[in-house]
C-alpha positions as a printed NumPy array, in Angstrom:
array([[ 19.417,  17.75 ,  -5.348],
       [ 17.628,  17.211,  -1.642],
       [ 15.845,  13.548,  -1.852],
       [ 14.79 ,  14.009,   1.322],
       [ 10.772,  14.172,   0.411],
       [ 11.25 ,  10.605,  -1.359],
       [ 12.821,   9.081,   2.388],
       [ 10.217,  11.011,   4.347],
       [  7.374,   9.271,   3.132],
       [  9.023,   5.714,   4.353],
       [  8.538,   6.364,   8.297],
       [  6.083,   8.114,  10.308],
       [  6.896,  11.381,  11.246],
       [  5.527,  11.021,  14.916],
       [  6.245,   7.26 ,  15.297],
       [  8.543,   8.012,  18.029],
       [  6.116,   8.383,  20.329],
       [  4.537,   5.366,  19.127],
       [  5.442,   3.008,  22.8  ],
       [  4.784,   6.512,  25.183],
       [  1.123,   6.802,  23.82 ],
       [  0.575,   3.334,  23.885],
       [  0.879,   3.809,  28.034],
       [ -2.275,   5.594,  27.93 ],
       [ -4.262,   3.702,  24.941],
       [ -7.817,   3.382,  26.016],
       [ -9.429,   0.217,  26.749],
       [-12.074,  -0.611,  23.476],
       [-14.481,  -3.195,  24.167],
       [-16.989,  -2.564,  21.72 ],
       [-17.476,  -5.583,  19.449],
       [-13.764,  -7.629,  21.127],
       [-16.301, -10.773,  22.112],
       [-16.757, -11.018,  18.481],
       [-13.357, -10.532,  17.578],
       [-10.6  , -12.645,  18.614],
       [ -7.15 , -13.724,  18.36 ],
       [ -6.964, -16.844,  16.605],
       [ -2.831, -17.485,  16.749],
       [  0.392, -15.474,  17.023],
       [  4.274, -16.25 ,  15.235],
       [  7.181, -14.549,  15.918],
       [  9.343, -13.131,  13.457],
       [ 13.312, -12.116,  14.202],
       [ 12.491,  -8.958,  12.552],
       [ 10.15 ,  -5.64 ,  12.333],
       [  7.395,  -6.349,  10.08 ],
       [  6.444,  -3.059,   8.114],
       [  3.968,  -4.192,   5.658],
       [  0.292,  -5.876,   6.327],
       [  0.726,  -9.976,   5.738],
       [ -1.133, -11.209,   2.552],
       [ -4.183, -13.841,   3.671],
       [ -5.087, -16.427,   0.75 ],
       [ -6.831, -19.807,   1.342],
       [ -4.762, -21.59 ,   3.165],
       [ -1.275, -19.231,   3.196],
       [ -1.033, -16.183,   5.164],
       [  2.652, -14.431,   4.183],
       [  4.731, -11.722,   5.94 ],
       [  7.57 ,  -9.868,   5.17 ],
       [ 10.127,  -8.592,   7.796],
       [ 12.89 ,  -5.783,   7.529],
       [ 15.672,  -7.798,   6.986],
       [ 14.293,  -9.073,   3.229],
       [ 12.464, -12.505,   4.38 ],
       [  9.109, -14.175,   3.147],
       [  7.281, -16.238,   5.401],
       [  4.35 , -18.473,   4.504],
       [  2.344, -19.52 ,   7.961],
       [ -0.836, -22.488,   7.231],
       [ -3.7  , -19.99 ,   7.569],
       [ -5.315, -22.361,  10.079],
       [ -2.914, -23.63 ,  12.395],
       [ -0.594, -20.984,  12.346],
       [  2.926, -23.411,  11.626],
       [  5.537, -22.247,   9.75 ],
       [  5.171, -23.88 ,   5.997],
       [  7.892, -22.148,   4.301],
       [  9.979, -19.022,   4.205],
       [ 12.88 , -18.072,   1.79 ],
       [ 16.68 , -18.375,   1.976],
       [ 18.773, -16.12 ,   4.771],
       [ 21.462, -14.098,   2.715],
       [ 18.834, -13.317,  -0.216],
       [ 17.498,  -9.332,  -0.054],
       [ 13.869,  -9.755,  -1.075],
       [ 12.305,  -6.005,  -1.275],
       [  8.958,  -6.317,   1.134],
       [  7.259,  -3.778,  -0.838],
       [  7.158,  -5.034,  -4.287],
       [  5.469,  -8.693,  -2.956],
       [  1.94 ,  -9.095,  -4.642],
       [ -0.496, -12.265,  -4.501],
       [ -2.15 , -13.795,  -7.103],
       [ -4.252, -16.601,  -7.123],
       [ -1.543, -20.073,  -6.399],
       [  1.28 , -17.376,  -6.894],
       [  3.724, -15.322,  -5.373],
       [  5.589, -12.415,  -6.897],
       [  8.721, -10.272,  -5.482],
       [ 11.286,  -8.368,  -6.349],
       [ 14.872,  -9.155,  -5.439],
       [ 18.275,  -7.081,  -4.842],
       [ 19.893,  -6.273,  -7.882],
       [ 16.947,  -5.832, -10.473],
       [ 15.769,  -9.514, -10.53 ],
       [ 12.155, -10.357, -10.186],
       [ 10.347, -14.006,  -9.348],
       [  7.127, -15.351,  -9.616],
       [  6.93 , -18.469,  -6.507],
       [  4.284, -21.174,  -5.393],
       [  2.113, -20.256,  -2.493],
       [  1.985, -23.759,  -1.238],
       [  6.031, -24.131,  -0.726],
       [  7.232, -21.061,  -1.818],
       [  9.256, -22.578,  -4.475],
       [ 10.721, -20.506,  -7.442],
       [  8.323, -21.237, -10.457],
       [ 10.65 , -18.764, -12.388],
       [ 13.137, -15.537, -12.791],
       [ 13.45 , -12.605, -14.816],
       [ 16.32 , -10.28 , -14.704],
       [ 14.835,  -6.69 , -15.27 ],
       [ 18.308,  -4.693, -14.71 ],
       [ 16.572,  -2.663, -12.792],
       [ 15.104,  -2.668,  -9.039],
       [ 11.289,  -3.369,  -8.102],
       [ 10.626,  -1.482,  -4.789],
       [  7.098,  -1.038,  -5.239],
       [  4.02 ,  -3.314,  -5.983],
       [  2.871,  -4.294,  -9.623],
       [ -0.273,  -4.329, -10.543],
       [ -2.023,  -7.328, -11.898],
       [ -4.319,  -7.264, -14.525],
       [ -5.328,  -9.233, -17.844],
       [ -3.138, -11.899, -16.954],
       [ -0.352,  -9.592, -16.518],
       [  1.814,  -8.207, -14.041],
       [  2.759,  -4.214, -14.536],
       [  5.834,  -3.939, -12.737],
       [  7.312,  -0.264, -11.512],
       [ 11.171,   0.072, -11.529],
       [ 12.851,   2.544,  -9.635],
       [ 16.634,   4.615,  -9.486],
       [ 16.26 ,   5.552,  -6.153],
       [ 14.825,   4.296,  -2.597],
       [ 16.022,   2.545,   0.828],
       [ 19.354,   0.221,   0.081],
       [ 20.158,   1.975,  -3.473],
       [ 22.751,   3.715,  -4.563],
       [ 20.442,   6.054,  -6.018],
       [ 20.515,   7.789,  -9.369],
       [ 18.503,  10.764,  -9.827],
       [ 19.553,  10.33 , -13.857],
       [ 17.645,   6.745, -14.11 ],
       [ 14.732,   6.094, -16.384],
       [ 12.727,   3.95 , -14.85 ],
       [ 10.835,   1.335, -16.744],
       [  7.091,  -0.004, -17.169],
       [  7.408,  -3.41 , -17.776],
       [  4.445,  -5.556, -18.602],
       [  5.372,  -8.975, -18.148],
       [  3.312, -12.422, -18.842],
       [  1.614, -13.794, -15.309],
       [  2.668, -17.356, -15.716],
       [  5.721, -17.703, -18.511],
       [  6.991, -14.645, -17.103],
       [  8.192, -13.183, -20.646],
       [  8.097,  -9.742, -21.271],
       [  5.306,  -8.366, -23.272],
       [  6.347,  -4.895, -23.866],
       [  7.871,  -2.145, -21.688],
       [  8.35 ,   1.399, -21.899],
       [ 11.234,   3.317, -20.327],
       [ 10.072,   6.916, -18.491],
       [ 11.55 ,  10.545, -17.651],
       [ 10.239,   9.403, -14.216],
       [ 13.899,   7.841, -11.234],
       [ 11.157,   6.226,  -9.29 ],
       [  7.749,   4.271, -10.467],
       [  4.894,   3.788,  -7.903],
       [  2.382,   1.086,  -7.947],
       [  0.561,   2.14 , -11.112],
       [ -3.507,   2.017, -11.116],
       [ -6.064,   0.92 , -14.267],
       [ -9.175,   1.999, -15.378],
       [-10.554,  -0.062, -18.969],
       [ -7.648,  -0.488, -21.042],
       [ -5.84 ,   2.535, -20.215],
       [ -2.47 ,   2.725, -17.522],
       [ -1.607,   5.397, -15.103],
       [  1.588,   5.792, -14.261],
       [  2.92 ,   8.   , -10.939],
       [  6.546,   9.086, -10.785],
       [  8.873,  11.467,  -9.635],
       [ 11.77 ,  13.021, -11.933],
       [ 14.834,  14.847, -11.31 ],
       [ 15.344,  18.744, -12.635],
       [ 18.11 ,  20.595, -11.18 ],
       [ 16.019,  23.882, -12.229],
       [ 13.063,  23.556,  -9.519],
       [ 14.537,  23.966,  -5.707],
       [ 11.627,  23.156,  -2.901],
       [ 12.096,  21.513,   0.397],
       [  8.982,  20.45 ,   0.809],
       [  7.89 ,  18.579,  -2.455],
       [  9.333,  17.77 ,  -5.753],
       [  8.796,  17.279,  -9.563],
       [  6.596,  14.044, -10.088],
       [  4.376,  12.783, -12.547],
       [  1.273,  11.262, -13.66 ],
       [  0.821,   9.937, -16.708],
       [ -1.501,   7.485, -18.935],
       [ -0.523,   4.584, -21.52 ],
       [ -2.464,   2.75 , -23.759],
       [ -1.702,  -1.019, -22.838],
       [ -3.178,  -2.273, -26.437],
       [ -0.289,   0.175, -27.861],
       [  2.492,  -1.157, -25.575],
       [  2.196,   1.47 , -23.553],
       [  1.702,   4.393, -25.856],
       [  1.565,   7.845, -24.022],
       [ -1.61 ,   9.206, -23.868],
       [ -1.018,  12.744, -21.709],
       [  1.016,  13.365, -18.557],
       [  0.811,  15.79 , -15.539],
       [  3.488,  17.238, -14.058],
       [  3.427,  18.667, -10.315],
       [  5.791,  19.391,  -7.329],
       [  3.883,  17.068,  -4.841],
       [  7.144,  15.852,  -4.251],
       [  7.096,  11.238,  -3.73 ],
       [  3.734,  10.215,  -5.106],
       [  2.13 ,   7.786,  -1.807],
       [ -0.298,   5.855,  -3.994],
       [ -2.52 ,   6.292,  -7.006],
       [ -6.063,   5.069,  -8.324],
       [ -7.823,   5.7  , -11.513],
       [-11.687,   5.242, -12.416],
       [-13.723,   6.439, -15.423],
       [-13.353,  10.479, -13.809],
       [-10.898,  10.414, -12.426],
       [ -7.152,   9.78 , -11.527],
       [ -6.733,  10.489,  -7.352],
       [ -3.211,  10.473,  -6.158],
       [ -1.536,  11.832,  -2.663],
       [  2.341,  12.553,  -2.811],
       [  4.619,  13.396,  -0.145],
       [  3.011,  17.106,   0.265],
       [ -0.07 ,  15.012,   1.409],
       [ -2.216,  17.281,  -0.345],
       [ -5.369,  14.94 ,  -2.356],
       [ -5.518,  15.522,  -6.055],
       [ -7.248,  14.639,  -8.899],
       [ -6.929,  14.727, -12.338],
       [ -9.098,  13.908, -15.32 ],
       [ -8.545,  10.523, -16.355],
       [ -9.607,  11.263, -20.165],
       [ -7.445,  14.75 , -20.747],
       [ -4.824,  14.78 , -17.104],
       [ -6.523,  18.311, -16.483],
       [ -6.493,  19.231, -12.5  ],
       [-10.016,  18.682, -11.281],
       [ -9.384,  19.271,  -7.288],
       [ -6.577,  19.381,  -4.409],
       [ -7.356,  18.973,  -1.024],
       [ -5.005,  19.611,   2.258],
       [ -5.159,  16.663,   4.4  ],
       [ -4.165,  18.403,   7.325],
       [ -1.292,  16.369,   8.664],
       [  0.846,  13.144,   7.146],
       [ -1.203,  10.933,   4.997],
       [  0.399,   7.659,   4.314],
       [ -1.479,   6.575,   1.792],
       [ -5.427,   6.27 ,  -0.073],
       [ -8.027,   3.848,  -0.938],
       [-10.378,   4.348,  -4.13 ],
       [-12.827,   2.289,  -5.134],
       [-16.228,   2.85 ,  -6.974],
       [-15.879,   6.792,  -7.486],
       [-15.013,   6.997,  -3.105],
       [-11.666,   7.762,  -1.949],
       [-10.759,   6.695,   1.539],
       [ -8.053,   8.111,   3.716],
       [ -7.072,   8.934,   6.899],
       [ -4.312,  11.811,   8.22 ],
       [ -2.305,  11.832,  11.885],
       [ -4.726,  14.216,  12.707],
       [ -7.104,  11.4  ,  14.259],
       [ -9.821,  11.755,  11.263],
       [-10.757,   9.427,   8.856],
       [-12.349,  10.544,   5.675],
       [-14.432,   9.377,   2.672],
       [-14.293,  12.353,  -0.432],
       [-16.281,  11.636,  -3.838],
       [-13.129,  11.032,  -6.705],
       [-14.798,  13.38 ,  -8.998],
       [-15.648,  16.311,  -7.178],
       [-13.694,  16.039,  -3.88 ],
       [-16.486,  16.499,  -1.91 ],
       [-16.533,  15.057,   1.849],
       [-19.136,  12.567,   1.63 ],
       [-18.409,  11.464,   6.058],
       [-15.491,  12.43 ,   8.606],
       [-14.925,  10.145,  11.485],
       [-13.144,  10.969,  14.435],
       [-10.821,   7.837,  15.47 ],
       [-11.388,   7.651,  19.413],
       [ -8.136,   8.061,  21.725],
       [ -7.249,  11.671,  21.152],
       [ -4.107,  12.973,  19.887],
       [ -1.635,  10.613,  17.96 ],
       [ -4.186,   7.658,  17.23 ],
       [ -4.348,   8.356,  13.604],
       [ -4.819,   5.662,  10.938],
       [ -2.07 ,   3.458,   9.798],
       [ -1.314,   2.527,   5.706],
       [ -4.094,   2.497,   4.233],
       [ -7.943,   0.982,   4.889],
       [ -9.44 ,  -1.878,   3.634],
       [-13.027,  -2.455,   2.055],
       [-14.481,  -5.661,   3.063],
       [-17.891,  -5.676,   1.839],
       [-19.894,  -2.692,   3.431],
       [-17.018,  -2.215,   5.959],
       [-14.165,   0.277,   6.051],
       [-11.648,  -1.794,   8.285],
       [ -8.212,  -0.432,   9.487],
       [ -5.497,  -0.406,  12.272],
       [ -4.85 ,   2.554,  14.276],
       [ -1.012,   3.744,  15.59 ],
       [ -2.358,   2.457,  19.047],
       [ -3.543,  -0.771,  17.882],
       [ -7.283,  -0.724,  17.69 ],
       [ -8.819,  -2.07 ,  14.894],
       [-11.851,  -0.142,  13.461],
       [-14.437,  -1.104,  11.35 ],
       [-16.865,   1.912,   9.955],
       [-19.902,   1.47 ,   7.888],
       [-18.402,   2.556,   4.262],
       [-21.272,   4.486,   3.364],
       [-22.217,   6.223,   6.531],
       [-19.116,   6.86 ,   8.51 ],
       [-20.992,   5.321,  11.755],
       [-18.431,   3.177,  13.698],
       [-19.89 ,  -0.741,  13.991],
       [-17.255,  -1.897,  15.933],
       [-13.722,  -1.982,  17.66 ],
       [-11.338,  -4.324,  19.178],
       [ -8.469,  -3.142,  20.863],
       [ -5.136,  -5.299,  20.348],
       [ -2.397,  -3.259,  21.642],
       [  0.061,  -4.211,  18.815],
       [  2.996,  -2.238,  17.979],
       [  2.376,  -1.356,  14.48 ],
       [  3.806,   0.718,  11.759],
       [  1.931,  -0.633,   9.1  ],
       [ -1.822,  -1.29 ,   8.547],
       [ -3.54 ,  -4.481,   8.003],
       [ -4.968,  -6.868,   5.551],
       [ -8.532,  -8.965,   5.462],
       [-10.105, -11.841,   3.813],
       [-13.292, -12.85 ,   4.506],
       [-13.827, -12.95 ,   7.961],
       [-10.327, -13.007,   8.686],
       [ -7.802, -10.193,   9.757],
       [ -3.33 , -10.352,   9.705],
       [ -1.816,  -7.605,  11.233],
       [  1.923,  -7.553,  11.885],
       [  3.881,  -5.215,  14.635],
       [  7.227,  -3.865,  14.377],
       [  8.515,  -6.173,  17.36 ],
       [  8.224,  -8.956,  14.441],
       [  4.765, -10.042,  16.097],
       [  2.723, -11.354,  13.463],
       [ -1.538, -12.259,  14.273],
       [ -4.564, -13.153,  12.77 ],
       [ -8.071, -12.644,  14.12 ],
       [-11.272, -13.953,  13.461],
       [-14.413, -11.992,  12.974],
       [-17.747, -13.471,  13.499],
       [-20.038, -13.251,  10.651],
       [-22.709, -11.116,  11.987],
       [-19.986,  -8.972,  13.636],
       [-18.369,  -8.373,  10.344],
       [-21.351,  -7.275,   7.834],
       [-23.773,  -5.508,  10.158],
       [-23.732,  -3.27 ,  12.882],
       [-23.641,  -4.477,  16.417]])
């Protein structure tokens, strides 16, 4: 079996030429006198997913399997976890005073904000590489077989698990055809699961079996339908009442009907699309073909196209992030954008020159972007600058 697709979808395909285009990165003024750097930390490795801002805690991950907590404020070091202990970056989700992570070896831990202390430990048997979601007071963690530091088993059934937010006792689970579990997505009461599966009958470089299916959470998890396709590593997923919009490693947009799993649309992105944004019936996304789009989840109709400025190779990176009526994100050249969500129309950028792999993250008037030099910073936005146009 060629797992290539699922390791693909972990780095940039054009990243090497990440430091040679940032020689020629254009200087962006537009809206950087409203925009500035409030502090900078230094991490001893590459950071490759956006810090989490709360209150009064802004937390980064690096390469090597650390957590860092840094007061929001001052920028100090608070806390950070133990060298020697192989936290995985990408399962780490926030909610309100808490922490949650996955660790080597199929444990998962819930931990304080404040200190970062373990407030307590469940061993799942099976490795979290991916973010739960949180919902009704419960976390719906993804397991997965296969990914970066695994010995990888095609054979493994990976599990749902739906696991009490505070006692952290598990509610129910259910175990799937599925090696690898991505961040699942809600809409009402009902679960959508994305996966890939092994099946030594279907042969295709570019691609693979995966899966998207839906679960009844009042049934513990009951199957409702599934889809199966050869999109190969499924990038991210979201669900509302129409739809279910997910982009896999083919990077091909595609949507299903949320009530019945019947295809609705598929749309070629044009280039490597690292991931998507949905919310209220819009999907966001942008491809390393410079554009930035906004498509309607039902009907996959463009609803704007924006041009990122730069030329060739300054694409968007991750994912975007809806703060109020602003589409903000971080481009491979470091220049933050922020778009008017409904329009397209650009209100303002700030050029930072970080060295980024990742996107970013925003709270408020607040923005934590992290490079992969281990250069973590946080910016402020003034208030005018960030809900209107200049």
């Amino acid at each position: 079996m060629n797992l290539n697709y699922f390791k693909k979808w972990m780095l940039n395909p054009v990243a090497l030429i990440t430091g040679l285009s940032l020689l020629w990165a254009p200087v962006i003024v537009k809206g950087a006198s409203d925009v500035e750097l409030i502090w900078q930390a230094q991490l001893d490795a590459p950071i490759h997913l956006p810090p989490v801002i709360t209150a009064e805690t802004v937390i980064a991950t690096n390469s090597k399997g650390m957590i860092y907590g840094f007061n929001r404020l001052s920028g100090q070091l608070s806390w950070s976890t133990r060298k020697g202990i192989r936290y995985w970056d990408r399962s780490l989700v926030v909610h309100d005073d808490k922490f949650f992570v996955g660790l080597s070896g199929g444990v998962f831990q819930a931990h304080s904000i404040v200190d970062g202390k373990l407030l307590w430990k469940l061993d799942l048997g099976v490795d979290v590489q991916s973010k739960p979601l949180v919902k009704y007071g419960t976390l719906f963690i993804p397991t997965t077989y296969v990914g970066p530091e695994l010995s990888n088993d095609p054979h493994g059934k990976a599990t749902l698990f739906a696991v009490d937010l505070n006692s952290g006792k598990i509610k129910w689970s259910t175990k799937t055809a599925n090696y690898a579990l991505q961040t699942p997505s809600m809409n009402g009461r009902t679960l959508f699961l994305a996966g890939s599966y092994y099946d030594p009958s279907i042969d295709i470089d570019e691609g693979g079996p995966m899966k998207i299916s839906a679960h009844n959470i009042d049934d513990e998890g009951s199957l409702l339908w599934d889809f199966k396709g050869l999109d190969g590593y499924i990038k991210a997923v979201y669900a509302d009442q129409d739809a279910v919009v997910y982009v896999g490693y083919q990077d091909f947009i595609n949507a299903l009907n949320s009530q019945n799993g019947q295809q609705l649309w598929r749309v070629d992105t044009g280039n490597w699309t690292p991931s998507l944004l949905g919310s209220d019936g819009v999907i966001y996304y942008g491809s390393a073909t410079t554009k930035v789009f906004a498509v309607s989840s039902h009907k996959g109709t463009k609803l704007w196209q924006f041009n990122i400025d730069g030329g060739s190779f300054n694409y968007l990176l991750g994912k975007p992030v809806l703060n109020e009526d602003k589409l903000i994100f971080l481009t491979q050249r470091g220049d933050i954008y922020a778009l008017d969500s409904v329009s397209g129309k650009r209100s303002w950028v700030k050029s930072t020159q970080i060295n980024a792999r990742a996107g970013l993250s925003v709270e408020g008037s607040t923005i934590a972007m992290g490079g992969i030099d281990g250069t973590l910073q946080l910016y402020n936005v003034r208030k005018d600058n960030a809900t209107g146009p200049l």
